[in-house]
C-alpha positions in Angstrom: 43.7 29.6 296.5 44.6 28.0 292.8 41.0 26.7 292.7 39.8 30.1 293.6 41.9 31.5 290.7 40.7 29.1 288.2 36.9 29.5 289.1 37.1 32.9 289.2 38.9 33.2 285.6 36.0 30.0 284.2 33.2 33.0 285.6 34.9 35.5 283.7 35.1 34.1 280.7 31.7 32.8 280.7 30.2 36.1 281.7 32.2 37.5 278.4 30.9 34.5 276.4 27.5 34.8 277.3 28.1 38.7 276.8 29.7 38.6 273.3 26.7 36.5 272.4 25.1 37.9 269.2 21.4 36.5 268.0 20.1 36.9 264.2 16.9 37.7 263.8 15.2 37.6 260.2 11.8 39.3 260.0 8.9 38.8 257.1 6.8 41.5 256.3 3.0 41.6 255.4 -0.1 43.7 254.4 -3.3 42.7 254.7 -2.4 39.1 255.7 -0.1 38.7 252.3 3.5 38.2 253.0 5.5 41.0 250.5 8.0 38.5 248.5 8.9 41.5 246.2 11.0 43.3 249.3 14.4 41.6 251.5 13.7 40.4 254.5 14.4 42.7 257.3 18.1 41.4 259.4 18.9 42.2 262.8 22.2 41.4 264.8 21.4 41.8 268.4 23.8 41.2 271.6 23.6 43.3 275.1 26.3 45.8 273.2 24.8 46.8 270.2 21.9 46.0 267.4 22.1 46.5 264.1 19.2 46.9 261.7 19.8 46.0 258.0 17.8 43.7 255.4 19.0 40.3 253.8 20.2 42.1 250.2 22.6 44.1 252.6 23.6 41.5 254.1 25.0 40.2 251.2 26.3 43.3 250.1 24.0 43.2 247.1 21.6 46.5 247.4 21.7 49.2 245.3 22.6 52.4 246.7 21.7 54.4 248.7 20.9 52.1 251.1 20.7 52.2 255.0 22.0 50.7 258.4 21.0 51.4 261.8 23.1 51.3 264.8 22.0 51.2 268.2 24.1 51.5 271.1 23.6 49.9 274.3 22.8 51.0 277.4 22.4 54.3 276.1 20.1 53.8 272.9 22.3 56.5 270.7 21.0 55.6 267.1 23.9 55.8 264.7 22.5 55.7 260.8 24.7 54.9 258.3 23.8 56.0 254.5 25.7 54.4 251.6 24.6 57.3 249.1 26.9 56.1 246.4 30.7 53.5 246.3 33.0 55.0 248.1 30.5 57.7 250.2 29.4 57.1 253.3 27.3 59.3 255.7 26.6 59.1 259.1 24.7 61.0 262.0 23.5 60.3 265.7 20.5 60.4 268.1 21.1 60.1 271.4 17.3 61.5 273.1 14.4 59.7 270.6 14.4 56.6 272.1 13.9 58.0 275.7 11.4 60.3 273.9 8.7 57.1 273.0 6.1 56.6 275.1 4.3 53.3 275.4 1.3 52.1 277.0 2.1 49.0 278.4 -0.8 46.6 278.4 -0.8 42.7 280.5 -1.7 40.7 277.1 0.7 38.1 276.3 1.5 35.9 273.3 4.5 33.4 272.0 6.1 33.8 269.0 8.4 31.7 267.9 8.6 30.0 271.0 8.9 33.3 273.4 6.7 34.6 275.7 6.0 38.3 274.5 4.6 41.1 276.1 2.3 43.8 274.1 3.0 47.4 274.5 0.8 50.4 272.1 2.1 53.8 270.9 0.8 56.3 268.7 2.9 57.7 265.5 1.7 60.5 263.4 -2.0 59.3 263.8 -0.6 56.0 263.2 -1.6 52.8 265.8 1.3 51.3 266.2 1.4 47.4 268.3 5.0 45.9 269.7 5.4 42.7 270.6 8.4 42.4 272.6 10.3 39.2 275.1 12.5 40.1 277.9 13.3 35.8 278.0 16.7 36.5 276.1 18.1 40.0 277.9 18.3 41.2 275.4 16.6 44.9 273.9 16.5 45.8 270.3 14.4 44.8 267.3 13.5 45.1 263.6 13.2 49.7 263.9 14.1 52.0 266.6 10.3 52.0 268.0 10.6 49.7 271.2 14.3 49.7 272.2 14.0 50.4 275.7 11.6 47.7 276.0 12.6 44.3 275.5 13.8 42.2 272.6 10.8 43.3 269.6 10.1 39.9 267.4 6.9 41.7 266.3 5.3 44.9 265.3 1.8 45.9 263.8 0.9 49.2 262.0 -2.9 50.3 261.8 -3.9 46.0 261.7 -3.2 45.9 258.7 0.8 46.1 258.2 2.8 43.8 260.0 6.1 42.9 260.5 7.0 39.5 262.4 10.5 37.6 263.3 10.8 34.2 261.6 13.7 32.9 262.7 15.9 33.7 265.7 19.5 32.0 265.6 22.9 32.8 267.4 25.7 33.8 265.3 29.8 34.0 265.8 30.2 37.0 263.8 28.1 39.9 261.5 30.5 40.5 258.7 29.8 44.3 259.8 33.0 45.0 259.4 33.1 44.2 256.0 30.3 46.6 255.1 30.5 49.9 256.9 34.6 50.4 256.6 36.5 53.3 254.7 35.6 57.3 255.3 32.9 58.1 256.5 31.2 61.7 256.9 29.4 62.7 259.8 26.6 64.9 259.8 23.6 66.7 261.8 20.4 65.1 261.5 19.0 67.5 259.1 22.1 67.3 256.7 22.0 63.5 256.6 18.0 63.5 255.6 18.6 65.9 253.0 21.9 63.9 251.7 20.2 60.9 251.6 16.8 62.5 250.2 18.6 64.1 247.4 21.0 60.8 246.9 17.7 59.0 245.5 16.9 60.4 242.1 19.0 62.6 239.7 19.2 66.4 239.6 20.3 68.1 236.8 20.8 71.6 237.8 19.8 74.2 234.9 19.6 77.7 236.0 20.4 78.8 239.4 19.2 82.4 240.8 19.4 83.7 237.1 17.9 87.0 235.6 15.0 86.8 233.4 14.2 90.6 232.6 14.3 93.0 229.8 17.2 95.1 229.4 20.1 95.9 226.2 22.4 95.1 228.7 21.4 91.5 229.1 24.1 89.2 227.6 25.1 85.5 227.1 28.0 84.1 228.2 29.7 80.6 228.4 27.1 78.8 230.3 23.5 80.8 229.4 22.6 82.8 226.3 20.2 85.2 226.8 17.9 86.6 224.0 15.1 89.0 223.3 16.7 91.5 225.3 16.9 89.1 228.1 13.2 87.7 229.0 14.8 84.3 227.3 17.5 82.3 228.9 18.8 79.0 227.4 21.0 76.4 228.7 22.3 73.0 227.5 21.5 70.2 229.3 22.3 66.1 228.5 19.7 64.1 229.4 20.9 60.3 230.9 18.9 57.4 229.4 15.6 57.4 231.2 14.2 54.0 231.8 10.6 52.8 231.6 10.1 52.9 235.5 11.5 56.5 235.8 10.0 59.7 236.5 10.3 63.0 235.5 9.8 66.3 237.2 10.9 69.9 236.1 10.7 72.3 239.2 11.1 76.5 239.2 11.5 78.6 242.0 10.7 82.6 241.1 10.8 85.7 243.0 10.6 89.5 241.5 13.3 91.1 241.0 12.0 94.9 240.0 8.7 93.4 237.8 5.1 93.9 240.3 2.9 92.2 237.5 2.1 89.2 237.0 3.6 87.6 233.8 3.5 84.6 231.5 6.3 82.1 231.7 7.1 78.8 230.0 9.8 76.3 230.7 10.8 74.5 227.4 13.2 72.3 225.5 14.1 72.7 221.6 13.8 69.8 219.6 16.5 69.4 217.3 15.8 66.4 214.8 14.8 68.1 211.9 16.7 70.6 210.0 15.7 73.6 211.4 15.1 74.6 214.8 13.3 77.2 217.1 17.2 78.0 218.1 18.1 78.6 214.6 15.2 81.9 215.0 16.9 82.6 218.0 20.1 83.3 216.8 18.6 84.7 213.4 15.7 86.2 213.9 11.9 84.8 214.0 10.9 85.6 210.3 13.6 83.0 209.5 11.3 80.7 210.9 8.7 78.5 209.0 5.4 81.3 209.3 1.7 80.3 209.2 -0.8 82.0 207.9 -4.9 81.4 208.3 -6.4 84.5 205.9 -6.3 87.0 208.9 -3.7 89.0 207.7 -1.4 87.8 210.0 2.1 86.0 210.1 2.8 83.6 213.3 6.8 82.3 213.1 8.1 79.4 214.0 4.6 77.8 215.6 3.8 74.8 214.1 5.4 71.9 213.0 6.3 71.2 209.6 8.6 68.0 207.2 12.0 70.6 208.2 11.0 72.1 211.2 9.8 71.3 214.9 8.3 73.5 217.8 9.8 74.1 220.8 8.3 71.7 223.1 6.6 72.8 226.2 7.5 71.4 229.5 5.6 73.9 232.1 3.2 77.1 231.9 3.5 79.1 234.6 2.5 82.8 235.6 4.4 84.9 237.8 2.7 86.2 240.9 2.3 90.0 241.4 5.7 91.1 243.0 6.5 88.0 245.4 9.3 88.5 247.5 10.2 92.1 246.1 7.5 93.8 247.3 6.7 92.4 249.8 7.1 95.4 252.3 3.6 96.7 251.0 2.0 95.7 254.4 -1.7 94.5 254.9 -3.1 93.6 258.1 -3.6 89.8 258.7 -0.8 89.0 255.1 2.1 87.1 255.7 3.6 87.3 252.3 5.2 84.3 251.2 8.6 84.9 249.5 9.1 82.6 246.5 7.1 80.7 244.1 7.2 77.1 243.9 6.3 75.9 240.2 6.5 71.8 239.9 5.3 69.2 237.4 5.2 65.9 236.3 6.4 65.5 232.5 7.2 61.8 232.7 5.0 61.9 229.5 7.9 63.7 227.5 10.6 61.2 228.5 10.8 59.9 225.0 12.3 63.4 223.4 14.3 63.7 226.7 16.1 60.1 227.3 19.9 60.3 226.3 19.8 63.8 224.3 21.4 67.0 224.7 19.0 69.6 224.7 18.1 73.4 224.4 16.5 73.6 227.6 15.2 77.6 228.3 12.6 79.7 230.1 10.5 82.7 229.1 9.2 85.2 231.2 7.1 88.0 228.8 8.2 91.7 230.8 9.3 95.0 230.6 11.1 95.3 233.3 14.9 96.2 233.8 15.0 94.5 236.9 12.6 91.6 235.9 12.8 88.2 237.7 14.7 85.5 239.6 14.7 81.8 238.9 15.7 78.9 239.6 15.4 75.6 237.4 16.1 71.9 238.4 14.8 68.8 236.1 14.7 65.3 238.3 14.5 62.2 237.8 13.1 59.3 239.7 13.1 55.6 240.0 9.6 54.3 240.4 7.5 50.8 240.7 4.6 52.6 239.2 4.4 53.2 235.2 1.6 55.1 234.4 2.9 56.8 231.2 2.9 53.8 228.6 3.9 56.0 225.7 6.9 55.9 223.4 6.6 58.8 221.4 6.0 62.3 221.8 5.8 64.6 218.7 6.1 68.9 219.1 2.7 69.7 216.6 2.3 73.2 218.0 3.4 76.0 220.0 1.4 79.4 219.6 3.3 81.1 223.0 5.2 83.6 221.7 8.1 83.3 223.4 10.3 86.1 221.3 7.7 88.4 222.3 10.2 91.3 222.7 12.3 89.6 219.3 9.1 90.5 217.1 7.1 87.4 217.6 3.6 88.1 217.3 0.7 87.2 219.6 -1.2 84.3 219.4 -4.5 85.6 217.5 -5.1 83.6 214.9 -8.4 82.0 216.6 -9.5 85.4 215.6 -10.8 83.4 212.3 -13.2 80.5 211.9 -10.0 78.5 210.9 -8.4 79.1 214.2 -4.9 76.9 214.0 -4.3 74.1 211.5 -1.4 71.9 211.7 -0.7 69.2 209.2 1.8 66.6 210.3 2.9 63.0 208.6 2.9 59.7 210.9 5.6 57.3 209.5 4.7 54.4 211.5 1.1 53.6 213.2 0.1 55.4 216.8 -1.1 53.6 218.9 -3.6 54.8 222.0 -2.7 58.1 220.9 -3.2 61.4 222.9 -2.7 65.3 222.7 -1.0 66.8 225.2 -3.1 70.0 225.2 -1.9 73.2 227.3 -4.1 76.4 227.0 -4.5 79.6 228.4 -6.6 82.6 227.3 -5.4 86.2 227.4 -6.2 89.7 226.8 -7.9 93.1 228.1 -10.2 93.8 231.0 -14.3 92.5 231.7 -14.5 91.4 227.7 -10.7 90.4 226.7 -10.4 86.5 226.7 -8.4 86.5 230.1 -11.5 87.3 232.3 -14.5 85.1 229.2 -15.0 81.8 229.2 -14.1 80.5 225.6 -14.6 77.1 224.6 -11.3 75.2 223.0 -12.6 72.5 220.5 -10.3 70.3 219.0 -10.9 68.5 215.5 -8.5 65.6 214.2 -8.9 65.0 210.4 -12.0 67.1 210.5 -14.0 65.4 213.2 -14.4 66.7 216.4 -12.6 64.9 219.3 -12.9 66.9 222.4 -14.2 70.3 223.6 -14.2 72.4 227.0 -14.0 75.5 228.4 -10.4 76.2 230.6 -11.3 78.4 233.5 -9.6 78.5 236.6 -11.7 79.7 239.8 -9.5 79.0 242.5 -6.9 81.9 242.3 -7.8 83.5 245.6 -6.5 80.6 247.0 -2.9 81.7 246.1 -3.1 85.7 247.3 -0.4 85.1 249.8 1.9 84.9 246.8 0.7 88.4 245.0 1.8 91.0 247.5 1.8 93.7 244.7 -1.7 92.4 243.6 -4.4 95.5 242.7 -7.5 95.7 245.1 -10.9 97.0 244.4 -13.6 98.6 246.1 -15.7 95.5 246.1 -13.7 93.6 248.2 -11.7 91.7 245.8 -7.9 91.3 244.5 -6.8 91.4 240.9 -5.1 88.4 241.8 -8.6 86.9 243.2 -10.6 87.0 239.5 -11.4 83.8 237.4 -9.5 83.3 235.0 -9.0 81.1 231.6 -7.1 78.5 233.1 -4.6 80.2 235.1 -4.2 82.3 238.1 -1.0 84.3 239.1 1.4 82.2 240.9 0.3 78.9 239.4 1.1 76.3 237.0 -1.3 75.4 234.6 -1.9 72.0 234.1 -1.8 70.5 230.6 -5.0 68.1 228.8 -4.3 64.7 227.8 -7.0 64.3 225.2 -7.6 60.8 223.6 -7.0 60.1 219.7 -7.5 55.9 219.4 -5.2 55.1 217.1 -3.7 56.9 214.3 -2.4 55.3 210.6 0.7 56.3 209.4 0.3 58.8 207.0 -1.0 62.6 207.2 -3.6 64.2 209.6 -4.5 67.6 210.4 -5.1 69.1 214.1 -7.2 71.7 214.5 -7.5 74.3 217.1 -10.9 76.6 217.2 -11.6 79.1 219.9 -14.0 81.7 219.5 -11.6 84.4 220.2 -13.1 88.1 221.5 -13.0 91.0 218.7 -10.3 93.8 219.6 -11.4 96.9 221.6 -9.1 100.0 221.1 -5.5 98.4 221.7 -6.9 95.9 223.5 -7.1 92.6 222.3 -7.7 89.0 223.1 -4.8 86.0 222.2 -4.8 82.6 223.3 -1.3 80.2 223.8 -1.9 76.9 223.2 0.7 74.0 222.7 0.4 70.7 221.7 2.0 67.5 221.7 1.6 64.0 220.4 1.8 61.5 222.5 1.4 57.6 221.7 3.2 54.2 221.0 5.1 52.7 217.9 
């Protein structure tokens, strides 16, 4: 009977042993037959309980958030994921049905790795050929991703033949050390919440208008966070700007929808330089005439435009045009249009990180209209760490800024390409430029059939009196985007307002700035000049073009 006892208790704490056993397996990853040195290996702790996913720099408690862990509980394949978003906050949600969900085609090819028979099973992912090699020799199921935990223990796994991902070593271990990594509060969340969490924990937001008013109206007002000016088609915000590395990108984002205005409109989003002794804010708050003025023997007096030794431009981070009535009217019904009920307006300006990094700036946007009710936007700026640096400049320099974005404050339109001498900027280089470039944004405007809007002009650009670069912006593709004009005009030949060619932009859209190559520039003065061959007036109709431009380059 003793003997009994005492086998009986040896069985038991064998079976509990054996068990408890946990396995480490490190995995190497690979593309195209070279091994990726410049990521952490991939770690996984694996016993008949539980597996956990994680990577070496983890491990050592060494990654920089946010970061991941995956948890998968056995028998029942729940996936727990753990998000370490920032110190101190921890997020967590769970998945109990995917794994049953995966569906393998089990094929009788064989192969040992590291020692272990494995067995090769072949799923599809998003068009994606996906190859797991899996061993059942230690009873064990888990491996390096979810994809194959039903199926064995997974020591390989090959994407497409090209990417793989193998184990290198398989070892048993007393203890993780999980303890010491995923401890304190933790938040749960649904699925959805946790990918958006962890999505948004990746870069930096820095939130600058939220559902705000853009419209025309007396009654339009600042107050302690936005200033509103020319009767209210101008909202203005401070913003600070963080330091902005090298590998960092930048995007500025606007959502719009109408709030009363059916037309389609221009808009800008812009910051205003502030490191010279006058400012486009200063002619905000005074009035445009106070502004420097350019003349070019037209008659004419543009404010506050071009650059000069005391003043700057405002510097233009995104053209856009309003669609025709998105969202607001969108109960006008046509048979086979879904409207959609915002406009998304995004862009790269990684190129203007130089007047951004560590400053606190104006940041505003315009929207020319004459309507009470107006518009709605929303503006975010991000920014995002990235391996790839494809803007090597240093320096960016506001030379010019024709958008007259006090329209309703007396700004006057753009029409000085009316004369031969179009627009001619001098500026002063104190140090050399090198592999300099103009950041050149244009669109044409004006009238019906012979206004600029609806001609094809030619924009030629001339740096110290020689020609550099010349093409005609014309957009064609602005059918493409009728979903988003539900207020849009149609014709008896078939066609939308919103449908028509236009110079360089089409309601609903961004338009996309030139980057126009210089060489290299001495330090010292140059001239930039802007020729179009703008259309003669008709009646009150007449033709304008808004062009800005920035200098780009390194020092």
């Amino acid at each position: 009977m003793h003997t009994r006892i005492v086998f009986n208790f040896l069985a038991i704490f064998l079976y509990c042993l054996f068990s408890a056993q946990t396995y480490e397996i490190q995995y190497t990853s690979s593309y195209n037959g070279k091994t990726n040195t410049d990521h952490p290996s991939t770690i996984v702790w694996v016993n008949e309980k539980e597996n956990f996913i994680l990577n070496s720099t983890i491990k050592e408690q060494k990654s920089s958030f946010p970061y991941e862990i995956t948890k998968v509980e056995k028998p029942s394949n729940t996936i727990v994921s753990y998000a370490f978003l920032k110190p101190g906050s921890i997020i967590s949600t769970s998945d109990a049905e995917s794994v049953g969900k995966q569906d393998f085609e089990l094929t009788n090819e064989t192969k040992k790795i590291l020692g272990y028979t494995c067995k090769k099973a072949v799923t599809k992912v998003n068009s994606n050929t996906i190859e797991v090699w899996y061993t059942n020799d230690l009873k064990l199921k888990g491996g390096p991703s979810v994809l194959g935990q039903n199926l064995g223990l997974v020591l390989e796994v090959e994407r497409n033949k090209n990417s793989l991902i193998t184990a290198s070593s398989i070892k048993k271990i007393k203890n993780t050390g999980i303890e010491n990594i995923i401890k304190g509060n933790i938040q749960t969340t649904d699925q959805l919440g946790y990918k958006d969490l962890l999505w948004k924990s990746r870069f930096t937001t820095l939130n600058v208008f939220e559902n705000e008013t853009i419209n025309f109206s007396d009654a339009s007002k600042s107050d302690d966070q936005i200033k509103r000016y020319a009767n209210g088609t101008i909202i203005l915000k401070k913003v600070k700007f963080p330091a902005i590395t090298e590998g960092e990108n930048i995007f500025v984002e606007l959502k719009q929808q109408s709030n009363g205005d059916a037309y389609d409109r221009t808009g800008t989003v812009f910051f205003i330089p502030q490191d010279k002794e006058k400012s486009f804010f200063d002619g905000l708050e005074k009035g445009a005439k106070t502004l420097p003025v350019y003349e070019n023997g037209n008659g004419k007096q543009y404010y506050g435009i071009t650059t000069t030794d005391s003043y700057s431009p405002v510097m233009e981070m995104m053209r856009f045009f309003t669609a025709f009535g998105i969202q607001k009217f969108n109960h006008i019904q046509l048979k086979g249009k879904d409207w959609q009920t915002i406009s998304p307006y995004r862009q790269d300006i990684t190129e203007l990180k130089p007047a951004l990094s560590g400053k606190e700036l104006w940041v505003g946007t315009f929207i020319g209209n004459y309507d009470k009710g107006g518009h709605k936007v929303s503006l975010d700026i991000t920014i995002h760490k990235s391996d790839q640096t494809v803007n090597k400049n240093n320096t960016a320099i506001p030379l010019f800024n024709t958008l007259n974005i006090m329209e309703m404050a007396g700004q006057d339109y753009s029409t000085m390409f009316s004369q031969d001498k179009g627009l001619l900027v001098n500026f002063t280089l104190d140090k050399d430029l090198k592999n300099a470039q103009l950041r050149y944004t244009t669109t044409g405007h004006g009238g019906w059939e012979n206004g600029d809007e609806f001609v094809p002009k030619a924009n030629s650009i001339f740096v110290d009196g020689n020609p550099v670069f010349s093409f005609v912006p014309w957009r064609t593709d602005c059918g493409s985007y009728r979903l988003y004009n539900p207020a849009s005009g149609n014709f008896q030949d078939g066609l939308s307002s919103s449908d028509l060619s236009r110079s360089n932009w089409c309601p609903g859209t961004v338009t996309n700035p030139n980057f126009i190559p210089l060489g290299d520039l001495k330090a010292g003065k140059h001239t930039i000049q802007i020729k179009i061959p703008q259309g003669a007036s008709e009646g009150t109709s007449f033709s304008s073009w808004n062009v800005s431009g920035t200098l780009l380059g390194v020092q």
